[in-house]
C-alpha positions as CSV (number, residue, x, y, z in Angstrom):
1,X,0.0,0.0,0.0
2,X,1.4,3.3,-0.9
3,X,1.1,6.3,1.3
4,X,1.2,10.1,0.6
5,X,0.6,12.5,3.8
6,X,1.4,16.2,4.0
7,X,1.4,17.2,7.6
8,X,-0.7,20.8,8.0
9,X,0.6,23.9,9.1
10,X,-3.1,25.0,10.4
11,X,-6.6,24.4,11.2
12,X,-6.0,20.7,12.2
13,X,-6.6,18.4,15.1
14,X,-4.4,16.2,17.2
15,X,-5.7,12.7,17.0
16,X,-4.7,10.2,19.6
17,X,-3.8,6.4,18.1
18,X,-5.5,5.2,20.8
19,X,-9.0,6.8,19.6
20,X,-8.2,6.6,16.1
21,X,-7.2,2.7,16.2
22,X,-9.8,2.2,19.1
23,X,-11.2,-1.4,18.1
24,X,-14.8,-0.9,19.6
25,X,-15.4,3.0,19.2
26,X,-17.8,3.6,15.6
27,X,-16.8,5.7,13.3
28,X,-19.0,8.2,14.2
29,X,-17.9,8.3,17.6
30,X,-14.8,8.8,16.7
31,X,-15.7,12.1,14.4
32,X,-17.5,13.1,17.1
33,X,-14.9,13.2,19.8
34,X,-12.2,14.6,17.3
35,X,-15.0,17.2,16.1
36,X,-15.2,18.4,19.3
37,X,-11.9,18.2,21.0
38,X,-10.7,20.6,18.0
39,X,-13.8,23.3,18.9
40,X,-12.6,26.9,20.3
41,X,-13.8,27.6,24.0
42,X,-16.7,29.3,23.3
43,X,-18.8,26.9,21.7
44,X,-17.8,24.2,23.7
45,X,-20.5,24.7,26.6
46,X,-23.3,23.7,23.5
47,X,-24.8,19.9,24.2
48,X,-23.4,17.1,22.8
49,X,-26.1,16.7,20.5
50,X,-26.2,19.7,18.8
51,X,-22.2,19.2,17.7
52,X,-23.3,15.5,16.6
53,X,-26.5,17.6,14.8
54,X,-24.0,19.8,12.8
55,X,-22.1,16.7,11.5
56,X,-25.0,15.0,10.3
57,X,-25.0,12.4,13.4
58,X,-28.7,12.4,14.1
59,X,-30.9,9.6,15.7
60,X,-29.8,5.9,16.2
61,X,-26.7,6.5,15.0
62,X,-26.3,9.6,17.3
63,X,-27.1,7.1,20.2
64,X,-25.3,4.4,19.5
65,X,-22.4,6.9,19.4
66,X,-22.9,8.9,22.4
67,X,-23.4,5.2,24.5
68,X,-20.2,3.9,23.0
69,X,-18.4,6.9,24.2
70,X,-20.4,6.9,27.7
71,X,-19.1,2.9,28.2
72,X,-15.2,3.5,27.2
73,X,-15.3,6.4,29.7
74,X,-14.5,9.2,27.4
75,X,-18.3,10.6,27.9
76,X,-19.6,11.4,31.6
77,X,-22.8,12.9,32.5
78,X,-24.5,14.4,35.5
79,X,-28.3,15.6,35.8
80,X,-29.2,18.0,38.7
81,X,-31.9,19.9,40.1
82,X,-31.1,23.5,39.8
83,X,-32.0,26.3,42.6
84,X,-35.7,26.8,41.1
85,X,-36.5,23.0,40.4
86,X,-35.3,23.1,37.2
87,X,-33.3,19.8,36.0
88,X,-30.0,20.9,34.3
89,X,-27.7,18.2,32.5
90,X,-23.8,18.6,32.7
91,X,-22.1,16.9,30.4
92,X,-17.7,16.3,30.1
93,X,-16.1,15.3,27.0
94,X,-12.1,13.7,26.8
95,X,-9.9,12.8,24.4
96,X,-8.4,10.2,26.8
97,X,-10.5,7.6,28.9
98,X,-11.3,8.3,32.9
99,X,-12.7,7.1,35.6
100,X,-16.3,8.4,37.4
101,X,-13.7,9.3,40.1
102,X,-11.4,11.1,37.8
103,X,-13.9,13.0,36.1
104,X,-15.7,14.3,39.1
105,X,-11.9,15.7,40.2
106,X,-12.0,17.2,37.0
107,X,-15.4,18.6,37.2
108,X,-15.1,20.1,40.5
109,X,-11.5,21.9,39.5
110,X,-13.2,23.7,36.7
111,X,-16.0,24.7,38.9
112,X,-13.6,26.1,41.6
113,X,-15.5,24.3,43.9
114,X,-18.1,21.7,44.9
115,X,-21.1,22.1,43.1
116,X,-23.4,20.5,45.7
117,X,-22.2,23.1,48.4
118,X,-24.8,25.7,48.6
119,X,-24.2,29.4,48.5
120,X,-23.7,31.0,51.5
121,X,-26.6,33.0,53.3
122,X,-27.3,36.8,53.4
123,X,-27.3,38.3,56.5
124,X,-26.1,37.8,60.4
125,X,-27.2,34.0,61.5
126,X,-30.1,33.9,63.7
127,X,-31.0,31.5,66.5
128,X,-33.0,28.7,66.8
129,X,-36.6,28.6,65.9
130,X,-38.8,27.0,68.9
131,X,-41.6,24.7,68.2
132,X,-41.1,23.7,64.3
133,X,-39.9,20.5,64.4
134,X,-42.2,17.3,65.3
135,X,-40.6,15.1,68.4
136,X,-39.1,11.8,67.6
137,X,-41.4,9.5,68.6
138,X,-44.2,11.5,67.1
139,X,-45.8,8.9,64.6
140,X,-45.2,10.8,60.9
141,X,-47.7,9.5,58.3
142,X,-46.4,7.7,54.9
143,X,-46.7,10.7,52.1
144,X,-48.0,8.8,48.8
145,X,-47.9,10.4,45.3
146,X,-51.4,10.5,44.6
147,X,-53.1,10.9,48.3
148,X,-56.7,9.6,48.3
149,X,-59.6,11.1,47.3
150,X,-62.1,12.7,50.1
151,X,-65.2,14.8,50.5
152,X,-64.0,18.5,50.4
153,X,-65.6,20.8,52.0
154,X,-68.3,23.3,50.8
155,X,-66.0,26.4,49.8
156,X,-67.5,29.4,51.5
157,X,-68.0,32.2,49.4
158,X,-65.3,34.6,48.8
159,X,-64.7,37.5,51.4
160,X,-63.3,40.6,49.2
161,X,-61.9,42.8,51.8
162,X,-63.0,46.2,52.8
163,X,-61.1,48.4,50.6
164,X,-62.1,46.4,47.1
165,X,-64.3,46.9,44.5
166,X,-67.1,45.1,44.7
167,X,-67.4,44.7,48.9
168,X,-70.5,43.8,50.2
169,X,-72.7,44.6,47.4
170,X,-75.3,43.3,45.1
171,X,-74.8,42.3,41.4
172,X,-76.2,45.7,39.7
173,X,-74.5,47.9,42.6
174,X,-70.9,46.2,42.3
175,X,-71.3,46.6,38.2
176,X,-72.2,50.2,38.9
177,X,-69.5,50.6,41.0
178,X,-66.8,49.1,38.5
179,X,-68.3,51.8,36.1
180,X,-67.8,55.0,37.8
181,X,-64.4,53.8,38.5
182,X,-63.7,53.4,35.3
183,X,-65.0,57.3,34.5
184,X,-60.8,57.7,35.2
185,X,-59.7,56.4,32.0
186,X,-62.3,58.8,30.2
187,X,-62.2,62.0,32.1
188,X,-59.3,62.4,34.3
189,X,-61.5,65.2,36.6
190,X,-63.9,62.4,36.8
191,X,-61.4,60.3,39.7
192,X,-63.2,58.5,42.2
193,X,-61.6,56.4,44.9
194,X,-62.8,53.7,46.0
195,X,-64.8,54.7,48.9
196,X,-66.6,57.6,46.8
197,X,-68.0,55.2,44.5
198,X,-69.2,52.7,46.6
199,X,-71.1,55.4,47.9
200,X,-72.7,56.3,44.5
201,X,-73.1,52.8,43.7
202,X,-76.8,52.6,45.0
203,X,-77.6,55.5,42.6
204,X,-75.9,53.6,39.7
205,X,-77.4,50.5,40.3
206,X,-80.7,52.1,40.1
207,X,-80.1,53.4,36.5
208,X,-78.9,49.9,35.6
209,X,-82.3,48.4,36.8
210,X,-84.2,50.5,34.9
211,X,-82.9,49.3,31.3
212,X,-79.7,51.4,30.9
213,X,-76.4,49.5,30.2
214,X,-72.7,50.2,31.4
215,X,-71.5,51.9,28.2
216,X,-74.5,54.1,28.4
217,X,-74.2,55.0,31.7
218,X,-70.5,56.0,31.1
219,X,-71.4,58.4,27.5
220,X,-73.6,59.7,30.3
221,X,-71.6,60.2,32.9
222,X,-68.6,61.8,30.8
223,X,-70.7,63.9,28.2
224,X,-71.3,67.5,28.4
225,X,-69.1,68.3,31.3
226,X,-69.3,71.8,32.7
227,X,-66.6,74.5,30.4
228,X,-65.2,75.9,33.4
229,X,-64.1,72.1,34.8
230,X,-65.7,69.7,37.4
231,X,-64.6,71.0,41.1
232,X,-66.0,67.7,42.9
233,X,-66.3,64.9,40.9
234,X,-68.5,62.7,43.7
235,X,-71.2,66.3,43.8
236,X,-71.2,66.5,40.1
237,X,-72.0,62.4,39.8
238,X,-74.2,62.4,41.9
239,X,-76.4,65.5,40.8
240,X,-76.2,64.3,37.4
241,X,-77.4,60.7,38.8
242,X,-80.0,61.7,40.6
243,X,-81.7,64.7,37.9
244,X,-80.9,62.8,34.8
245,X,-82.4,59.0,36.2
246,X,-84.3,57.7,33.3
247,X,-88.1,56.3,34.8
248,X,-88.4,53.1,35.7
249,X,-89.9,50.4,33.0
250,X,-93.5,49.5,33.3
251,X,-94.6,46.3,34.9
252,X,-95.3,43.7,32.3
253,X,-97.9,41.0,32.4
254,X,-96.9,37.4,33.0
255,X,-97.7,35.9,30.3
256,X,-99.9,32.6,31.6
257,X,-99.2,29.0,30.4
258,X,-101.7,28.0,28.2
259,X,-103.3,24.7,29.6
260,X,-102.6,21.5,28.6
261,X,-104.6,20.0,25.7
262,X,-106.9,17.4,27.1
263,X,-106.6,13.9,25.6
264,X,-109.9,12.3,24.2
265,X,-111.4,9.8,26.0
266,X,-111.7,5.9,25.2
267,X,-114.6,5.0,23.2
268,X,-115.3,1.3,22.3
269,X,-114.7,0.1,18.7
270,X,-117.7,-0.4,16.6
271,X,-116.3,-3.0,14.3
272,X,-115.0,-5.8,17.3
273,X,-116.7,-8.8,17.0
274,X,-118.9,-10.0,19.5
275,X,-117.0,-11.0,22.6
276,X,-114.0,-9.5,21.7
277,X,-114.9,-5.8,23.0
278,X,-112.1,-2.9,22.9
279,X,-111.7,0.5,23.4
280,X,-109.2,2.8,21.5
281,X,-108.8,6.8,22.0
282,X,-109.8,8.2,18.7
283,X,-107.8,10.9,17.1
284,X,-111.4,12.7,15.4
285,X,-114.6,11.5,14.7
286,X,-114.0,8.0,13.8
287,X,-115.5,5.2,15.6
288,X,-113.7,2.1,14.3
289,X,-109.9,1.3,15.7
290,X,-107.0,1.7,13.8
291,X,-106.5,-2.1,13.4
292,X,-109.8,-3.0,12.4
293,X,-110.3,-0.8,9.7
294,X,-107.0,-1.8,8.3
295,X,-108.6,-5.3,8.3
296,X,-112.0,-3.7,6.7
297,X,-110.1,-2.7,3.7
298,X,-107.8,-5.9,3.7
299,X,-111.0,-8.1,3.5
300,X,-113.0,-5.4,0.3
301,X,-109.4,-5.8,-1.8
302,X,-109.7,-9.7,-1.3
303,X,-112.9,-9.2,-2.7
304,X,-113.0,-7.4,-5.4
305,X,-109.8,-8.9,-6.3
306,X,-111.8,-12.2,-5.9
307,X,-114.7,-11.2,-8.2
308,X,-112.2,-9.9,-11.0
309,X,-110.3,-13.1,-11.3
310,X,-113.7,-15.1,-11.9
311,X,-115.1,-12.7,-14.2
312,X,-111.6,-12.8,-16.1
313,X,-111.6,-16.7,-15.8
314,X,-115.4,-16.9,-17.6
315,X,-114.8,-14.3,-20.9
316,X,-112.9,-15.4,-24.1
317,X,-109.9,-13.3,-25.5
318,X,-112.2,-11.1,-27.8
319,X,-114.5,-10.9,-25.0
320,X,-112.2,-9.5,-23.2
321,X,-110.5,-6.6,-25.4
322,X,-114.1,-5.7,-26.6
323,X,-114.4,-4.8,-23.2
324,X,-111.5,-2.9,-22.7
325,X,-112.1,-1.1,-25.8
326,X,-109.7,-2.9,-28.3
327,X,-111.3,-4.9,-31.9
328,X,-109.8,-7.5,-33.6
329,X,-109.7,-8.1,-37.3
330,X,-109.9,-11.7,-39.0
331,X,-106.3,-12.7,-38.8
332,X,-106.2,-12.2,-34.7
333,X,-104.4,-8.7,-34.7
334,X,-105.8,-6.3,-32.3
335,X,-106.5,-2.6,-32.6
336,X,-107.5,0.2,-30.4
337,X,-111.1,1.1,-31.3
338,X,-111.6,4.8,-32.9
């Protein structure tokens, strides 16, 4: 075998023989490793998969790889739960084989330090909380994953506290109230807190009871305001509240459910043979049952269907085309009569 090999003066990679000729590494493993011992700094804190990505190293084959690497201890991993609960994975790549042991060294001398120590607390250290922990020999239940179900409690209805919107009052009053403090956003001389329109809420909620809705309530709240500039917002809201309150909408009837159709009553079938009485509810006037009429008109079609097959038995052929209306000449042929 002949051989021709020019050594390069840049942009190259040294290879180890003992990754190179490595019997039981793939060949993909092997680019891989090379690929990335020969990155700069800066790109290599990016997962191992993205490098394997950018070669072309992608499912099975990036598995197989990366497990192959893993066993011959040039890949070690470690997955931990960060300060907010986040899982993070840290992963250390070398060009020569090493130990768990080795690698943790390793890990722990780039960190600077031990990366399960915690960092230290703010602040002077204070003494001993009384009365937190549970005693020894206190029996501690078993915590499960999935506690069992139980009956839970009728949730009370929600307390709003003094000083919100909405405390304590009805459903027309609290939307009232959400209106005129939303009279801000059109009008800044219009600013109510909140105690000032709670107490205009009353007057609000009457205009909303008497057919008026929130945006019209608001166009007339904020229309037409004086030129000279509202002093007191709560006096001018309520003066215009109380002398512009539309009347309130008439009473209407109840309308009354009409009653209940009355279903006929049973009357006995006129066509049921003696001792064999019934009674049906008729839907009319009739006074036969559904089921014996049915067999009424049965029994006329045998009939008549009776008579025409005798009548048809006892007339010739001419017999019966001069009734239908059809003559026949000499040689048999028949023709429709003029």
């Amino acid at each position: 075998m002949l051989r021709h090999a020019i050594a390069p003066s840049r942009r190259y990679t040294k290879a180890s023989h003992d990754v190179v000729r490595h019997a039981r590494l793939t060949s993909d493993a092997k680019i891989l490793l090379l690929a990335v011992q020969g990155l700069p700094g800066e790109q290599a804190a990016q997962p191992l998969s993205d490098h394997a990505r950018r070669l072309g190293i992608t499912g099975r084959a990036y598995q197989k790889s990366k497990e192959a690497l893993v066993a011959h201890g040039y890949v070690h991993e470690w997955r931990e739960q960060g300060e907010r609960g986040r899982w993070v994975t840290e992963q250390l790549l070398s060009n020569v084989p090493l130990t768990p042991g080795e690698a943790e060294a390793l890990r722990r001398a780039r960190a600077g330090g031990s990366p399960s120590e915690p960092e230290p607390t703010v602040g002077e250290p204070a003494g001993r909380v009384v009365g937190r922990q549970l005693p020894v020999d206190e029996e501690q239940e078993k915590s499960y994953p999935h506690p069992p179900s139980e009956a839970r409690p009728e949730a009370e209805p929600e307390r709003r506290p003094e000083g919100e919107p909405g405390a304590g009052l009805g459903p027309e009053a609290e939307e009232g109230e959400r209106v005129l403090l939303s009279l801000r956003h059109v009008r800044r001389e219009l600013y109510l807190g909140v105690k000032e329109a709670r107490g205009l809420a009353e007057l609000a909620a009457r205009w909303l009871s008497r057919g008026v809705s929130a945006g019209e309530l608001r166009r007339v709240l904020t229309s037409e305001l004086p030129r000279d500039g509202v002093r007191s917002a709560v006096g001018f809201l309520r003066f215009r509240l109380l002398h512009k309150m539309p009347p309130e909408l008439p009473a209407t009837a109840t309308p009354q459910a009409a009653p209940a159709p009355r279903a006929p009553e049973l009357v006995t079938c006129a066509a049921a043979p003696e001792g064999e009485e019934h009674v049906f509810r008729p839907v009319s006037d009739e006074t036969e049952c559904r089921d014996c009429r049915r067999r009424a008109a049965w029994e006329q079609w045998e009939r008549h269907r009776a008579l025409a097959d005798a009548e048809a038995d006892s007339l010739s052929w001419r017999e019966r085309f001069a009734k239908l209306g059809v003559a026949a000449d000499g040689d048999g042929a028949a023709h429709a009569a003029p």
